[in-house]
Structure formats: C-alpha cells, structure tokens
C-alpha positions as CSV (number, residue, x, y, z in Angstrom):
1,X,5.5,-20.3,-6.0
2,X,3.2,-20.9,-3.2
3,X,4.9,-21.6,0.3
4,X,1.9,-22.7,2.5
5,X,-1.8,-23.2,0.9
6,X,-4.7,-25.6,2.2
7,X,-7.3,-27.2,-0.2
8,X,-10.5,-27.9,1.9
9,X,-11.2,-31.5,1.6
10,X,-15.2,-30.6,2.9
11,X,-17.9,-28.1,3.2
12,X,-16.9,-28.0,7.0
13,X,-13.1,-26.9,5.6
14,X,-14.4,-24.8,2.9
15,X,-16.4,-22.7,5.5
16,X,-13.5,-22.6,8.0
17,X,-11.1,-21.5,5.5
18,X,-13.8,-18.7,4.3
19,X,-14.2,-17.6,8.6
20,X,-10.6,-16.6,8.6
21,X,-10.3,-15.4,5.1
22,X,-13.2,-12.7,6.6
23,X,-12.0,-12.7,10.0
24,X,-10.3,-8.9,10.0
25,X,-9.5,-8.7,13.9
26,X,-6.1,-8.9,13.1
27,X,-5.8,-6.0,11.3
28,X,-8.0,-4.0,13.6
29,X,-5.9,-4.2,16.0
30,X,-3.4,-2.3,14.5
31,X,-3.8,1.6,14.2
32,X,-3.1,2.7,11.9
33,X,-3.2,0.0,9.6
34,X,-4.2,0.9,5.0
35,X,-5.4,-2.2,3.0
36,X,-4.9,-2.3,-0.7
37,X,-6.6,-4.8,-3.1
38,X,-4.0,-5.2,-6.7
39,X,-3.8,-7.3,-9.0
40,X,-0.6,-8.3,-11.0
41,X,0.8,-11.6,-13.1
42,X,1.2,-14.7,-11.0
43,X,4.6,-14.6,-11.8
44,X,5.5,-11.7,-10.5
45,X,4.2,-12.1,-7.2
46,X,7.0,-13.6,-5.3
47,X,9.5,-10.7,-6.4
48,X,6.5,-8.2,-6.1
49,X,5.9,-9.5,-2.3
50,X,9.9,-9.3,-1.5
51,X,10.4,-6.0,-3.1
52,X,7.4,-4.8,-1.0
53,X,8.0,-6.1,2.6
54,X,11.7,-4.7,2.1
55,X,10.5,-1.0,1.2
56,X,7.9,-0.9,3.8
57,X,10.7,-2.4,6.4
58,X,13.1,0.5,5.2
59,X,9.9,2.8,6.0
60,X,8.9,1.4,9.0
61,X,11.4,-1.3,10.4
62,X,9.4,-3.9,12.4
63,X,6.2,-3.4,10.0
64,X,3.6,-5.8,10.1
65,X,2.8,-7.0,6.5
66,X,-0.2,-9.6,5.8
67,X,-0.6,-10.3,2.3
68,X,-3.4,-12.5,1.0
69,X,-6.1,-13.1,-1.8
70,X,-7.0,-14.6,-5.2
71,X,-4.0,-16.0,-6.0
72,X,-5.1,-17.9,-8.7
73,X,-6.2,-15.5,-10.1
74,X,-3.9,-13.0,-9.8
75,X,-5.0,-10.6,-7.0
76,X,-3.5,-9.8,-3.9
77,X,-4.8,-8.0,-0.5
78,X,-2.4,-6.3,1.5
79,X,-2.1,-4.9,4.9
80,X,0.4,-2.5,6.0
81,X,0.3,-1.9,9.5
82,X,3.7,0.2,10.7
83,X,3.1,-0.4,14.0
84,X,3.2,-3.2,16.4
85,X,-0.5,-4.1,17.7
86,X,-2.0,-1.8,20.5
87,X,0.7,0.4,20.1
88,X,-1.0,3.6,18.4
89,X,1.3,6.3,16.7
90,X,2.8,8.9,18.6
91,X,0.8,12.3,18.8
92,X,1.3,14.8,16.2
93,X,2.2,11.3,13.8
94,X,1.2,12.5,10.0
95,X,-1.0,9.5,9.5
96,X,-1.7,10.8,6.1
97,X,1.9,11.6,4.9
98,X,2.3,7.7,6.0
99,X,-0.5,6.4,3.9
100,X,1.3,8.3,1.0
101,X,4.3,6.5,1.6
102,X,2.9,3.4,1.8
103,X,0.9,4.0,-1.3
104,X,3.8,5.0,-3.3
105,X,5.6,1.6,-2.0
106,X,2.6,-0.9,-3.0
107,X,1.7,1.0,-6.2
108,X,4.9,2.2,-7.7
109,X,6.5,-1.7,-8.8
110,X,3.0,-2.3,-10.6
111,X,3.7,-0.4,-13.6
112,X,6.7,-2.3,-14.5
113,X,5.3,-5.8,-14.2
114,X,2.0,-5.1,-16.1
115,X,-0.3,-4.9,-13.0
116,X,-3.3,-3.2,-11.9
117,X,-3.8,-0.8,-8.5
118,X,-7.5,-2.2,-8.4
119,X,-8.3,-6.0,-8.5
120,X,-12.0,-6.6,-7.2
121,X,-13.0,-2.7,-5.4
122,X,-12.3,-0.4,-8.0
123,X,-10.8,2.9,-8.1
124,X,-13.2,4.8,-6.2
125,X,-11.3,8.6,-4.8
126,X,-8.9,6.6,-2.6
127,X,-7.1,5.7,-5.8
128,X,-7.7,8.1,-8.1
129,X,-4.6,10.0,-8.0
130,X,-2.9,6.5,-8.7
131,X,-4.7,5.7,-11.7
132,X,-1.9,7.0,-13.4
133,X,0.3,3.8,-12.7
134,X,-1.8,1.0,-14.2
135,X,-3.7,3.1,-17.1
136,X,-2.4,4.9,-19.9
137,X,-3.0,8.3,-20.9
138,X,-5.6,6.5,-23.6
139,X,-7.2,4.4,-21.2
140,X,-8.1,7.3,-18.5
141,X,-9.3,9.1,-21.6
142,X,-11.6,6.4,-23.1
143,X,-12.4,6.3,-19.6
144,X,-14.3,9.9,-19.3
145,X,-15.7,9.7,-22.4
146,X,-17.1,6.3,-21.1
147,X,-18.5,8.1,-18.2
148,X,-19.3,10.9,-20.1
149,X,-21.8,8.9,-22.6
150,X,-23.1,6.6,-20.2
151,X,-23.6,9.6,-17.5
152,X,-24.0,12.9,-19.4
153,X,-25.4,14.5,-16.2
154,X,-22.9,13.1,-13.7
155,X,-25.6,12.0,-11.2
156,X,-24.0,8.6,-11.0
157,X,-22.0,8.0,-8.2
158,X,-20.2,11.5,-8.4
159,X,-16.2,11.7,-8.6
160,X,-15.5,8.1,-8.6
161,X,-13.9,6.3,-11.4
162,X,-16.0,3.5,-12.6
C-alpha cells in the first residue's frame, strides 16, 4: 500500500521529517489552494487517492494534488490546488463555486467506504453542510441533543458542531 515512506532512524531525522511535515510553503504558493483533513479505512486509501486525483483532473486538468497524513492511522490531508503555482485565477473566477466542487469531489466517495469528512479538526461551519455524508440521520440527532444537554444556553462556541 505505501509507495514511498521514511522511518527516522534519530531524533535529528524525527525533527526533519516533522520540519517538512509543517512546512506549508508549498501550498501557499498556490491560490487558490482548499485543504481537507478525512479520515477513511486503510484499505481504501489507494482507490480513494485514484478516484480523487482523476475527478479533480476532469475538474481542473493539470491540478496539483498533495496528499499526506496519519496514515497509520487512517487519516489523510489533502490539498487541491487547480492552478499551477503563481498563477492566480482569472478575474471574475467563482472561487467559491470551485471550492464546492472540490468539496463534492473529496467528500462524496467517503460515504461508500465507511469514512469520515473530519479526522483531527472537526466539523466546525466549513463542513457542516457535509455532515450529512459521514453521519447518519441518528448520529446528527444524538448530536444536538448532545449539545443541547451539555450547552442548554448555546454560549459555547456558537454554530459549530462539536
């Protein structure tokens, strides 16, 4: 399953590997560029991966995809960046009709395959409206009455999912 992968052999290592696990130049230097945190079973990565980079290249041929993480433990960061680095969008580009689409692309196969939209950042509003796909109809209703109990007054951390 994995392709490439290095095991630091000393606390030197260790810290290197950690610089560029934290090093996000790369992705700055793309605009736009929409980071997503899942989760899903080790398994499935490898199709889930594939079945990814070929929707976003069908959306945006030439997209830069960088996909790293947890793998161990099952959780995946991904960057989509449509464009080539330094080159911004056109004018009058609907940045967030694109960030739609790419949701829809790295959200929609996680249903199927029993994964989560959320691995470490939660749910927050950004993903709200996506809930949906990894939580049932129960779930998001235990949910609220979760919140509801715990937060009767809804002073904590207002209109987020927690």
């Amino acid at each position: 399953l994995i392709v490439d992968a290095v095991l630091p052999q000393s606390e030197a290592e260790r810290q290197q590997v950690w610089r560029l696990r934290e090093n996000v130049d790369t992705q700055r230097r793309h605009t736009p560029h929409f980071t997503y945190d899942v989760s899903l079973p080790i398994p499935h990565m490898p199709a889930y991966v594939s079945e990814v980079e070929v929707a976003l290249e069908a959306r945006w041929p030439g997209v830069n995809v960088y996909v790293y993480g947890h793998l161990a433990d099952g959780n995946l960061h991904i960057v989509v960046a449509p464009l080539a680095m330094n080159e911004g969008p056109e004018p009058g580009t609907d940045i967030d009709a694109w960030k739609l689409d790419c949701d829809a692309i790295i959200y929609g196969p996680l249903n199927a395959i029993g994964g989560s939209i959320s691995a470490e950042h939660g749910i927050g509003r950004a993903k709200k409206a996506w809930l949906h796909v990894s939580r049932s109809d129960t779930e998001r209703t235990l949910m609220k009455q979760l919140k509801q109990t715990l937060d009767p007054r809804g002073i904590l951390n207002p209109g987020l999912i927690l």
